[in-house]
VOKOL-451275 format. One line per 3 residues: number of its first residue (from 0); for each residue x negated, y negated, z of N, C-alpha, C, O, CB. Coordinates in steps of 0.05 Angstrom, whole numbers. Atoms other than C-alpha are relative to their C-alpha. Last residue first. Glycine has a CB too. Layout:
N
NUM) X Y Z X Y Z X Y Z X Y Z X Y Z  ... .
! end
This chain:
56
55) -30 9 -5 743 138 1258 13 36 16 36 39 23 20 -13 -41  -1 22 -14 664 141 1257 34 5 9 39 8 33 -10 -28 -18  10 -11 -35 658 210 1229 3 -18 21 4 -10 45 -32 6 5 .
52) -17 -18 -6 692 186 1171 4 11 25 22 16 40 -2 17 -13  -27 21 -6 661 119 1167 21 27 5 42 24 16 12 -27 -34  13 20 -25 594 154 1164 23 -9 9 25 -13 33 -21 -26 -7 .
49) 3 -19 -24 619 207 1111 -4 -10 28 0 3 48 -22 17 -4  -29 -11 -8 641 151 1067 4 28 23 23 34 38 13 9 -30  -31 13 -13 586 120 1068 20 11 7 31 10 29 13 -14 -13 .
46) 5 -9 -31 540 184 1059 10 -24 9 15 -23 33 -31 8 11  -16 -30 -10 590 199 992 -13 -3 31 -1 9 50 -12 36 -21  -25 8 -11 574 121 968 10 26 16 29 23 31 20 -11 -23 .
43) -4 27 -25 504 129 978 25 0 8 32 -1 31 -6 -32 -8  6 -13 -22 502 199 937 9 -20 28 20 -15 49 -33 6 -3  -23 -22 -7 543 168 884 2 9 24 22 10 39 -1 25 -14 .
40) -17 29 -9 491 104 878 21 23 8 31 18 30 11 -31 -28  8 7 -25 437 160 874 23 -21 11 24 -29 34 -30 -13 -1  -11 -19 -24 475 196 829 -19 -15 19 -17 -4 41 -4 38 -3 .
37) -29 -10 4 482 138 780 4 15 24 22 11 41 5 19 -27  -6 15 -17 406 112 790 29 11 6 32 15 30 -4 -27 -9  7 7 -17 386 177 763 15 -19 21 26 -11 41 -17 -4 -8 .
34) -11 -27 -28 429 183 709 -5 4 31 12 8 48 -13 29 -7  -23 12 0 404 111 683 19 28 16 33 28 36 8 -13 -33  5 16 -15 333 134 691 31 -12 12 35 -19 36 -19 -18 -14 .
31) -9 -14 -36 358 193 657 -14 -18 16 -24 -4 34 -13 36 11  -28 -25 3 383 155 593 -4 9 28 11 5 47 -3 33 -27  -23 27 -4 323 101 597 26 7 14 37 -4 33 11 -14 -30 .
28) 8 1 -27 271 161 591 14 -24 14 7 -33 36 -30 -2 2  2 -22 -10 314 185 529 -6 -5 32 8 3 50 -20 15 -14  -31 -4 -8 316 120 496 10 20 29 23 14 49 13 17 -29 .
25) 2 17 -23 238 106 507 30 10 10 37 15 33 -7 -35 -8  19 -6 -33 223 174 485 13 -18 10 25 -12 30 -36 -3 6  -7 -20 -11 271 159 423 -15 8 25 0 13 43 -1 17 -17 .
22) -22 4 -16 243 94 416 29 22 8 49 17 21 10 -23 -13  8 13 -35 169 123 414 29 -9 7 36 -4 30 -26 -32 2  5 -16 -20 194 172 355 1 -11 28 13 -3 48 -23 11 -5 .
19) -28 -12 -5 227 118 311 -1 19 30 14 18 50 9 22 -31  -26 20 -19 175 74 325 13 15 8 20 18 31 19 -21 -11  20 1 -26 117 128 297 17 -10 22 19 -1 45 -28 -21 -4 .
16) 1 -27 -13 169 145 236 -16 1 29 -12 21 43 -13 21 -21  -22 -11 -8 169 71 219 11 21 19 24 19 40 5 4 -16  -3 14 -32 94 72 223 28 -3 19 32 0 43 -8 -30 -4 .
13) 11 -17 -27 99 134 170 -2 -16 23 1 -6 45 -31 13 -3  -17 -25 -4 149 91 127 -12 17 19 2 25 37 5 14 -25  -18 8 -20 99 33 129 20 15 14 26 12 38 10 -16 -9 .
10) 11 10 -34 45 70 110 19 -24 11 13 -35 32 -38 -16 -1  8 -29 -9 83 115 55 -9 -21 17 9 -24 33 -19 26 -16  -26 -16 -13 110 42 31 -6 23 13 9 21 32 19 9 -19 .
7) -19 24 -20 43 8 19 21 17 20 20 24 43 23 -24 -24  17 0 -26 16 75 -9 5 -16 11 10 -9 34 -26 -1 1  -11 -25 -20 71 80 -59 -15 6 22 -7 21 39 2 27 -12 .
4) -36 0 -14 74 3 -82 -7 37 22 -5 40 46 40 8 -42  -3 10 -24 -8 15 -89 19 -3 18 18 -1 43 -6 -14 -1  13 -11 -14 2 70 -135 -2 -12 31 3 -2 53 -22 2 -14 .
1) -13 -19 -17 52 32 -173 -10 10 23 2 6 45 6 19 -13  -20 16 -15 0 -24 -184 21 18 13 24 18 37 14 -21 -19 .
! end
C-alpha cells in the first residue's frame, strides 16, 4: 500500500513538473509577445508623431 502511495505521487509530481515546465515556455512566449506588441505600438506612435511633425 505505501509503495503504491509513492508511485501514485512520483507520477503525479513528475506530471506536475511537465506543467510546470510547459507554463514556463508558455509564460515566457507570452512575456515577449507582449514586448513585442509594446514596441510595435511605440514604433507607431514615434512614426505618428514624426508625420504630424513634418506636416506642421
Amino acid at each position: 500500500m505505501i509503495y503504491f502511495n509513492k508511485v501514485f505521487f512520483s507520477k503525479i509530481y513528475s506530471q506536475k513538473k511537465r506543467i510546470g515546465i510547459f507554463e514556463n515556455k508558455l509564460s515566457t512566449y507570452l512575456l515577449e509577445l507582449l514586448v513585442l506588441l509594446v514596441k510595435s505600438l511605440f514604433c507607431s506612435v514615434n512614426f505618428l508623431h514624426f508625420r504630424l511633425s513634418i506636416r506642421t
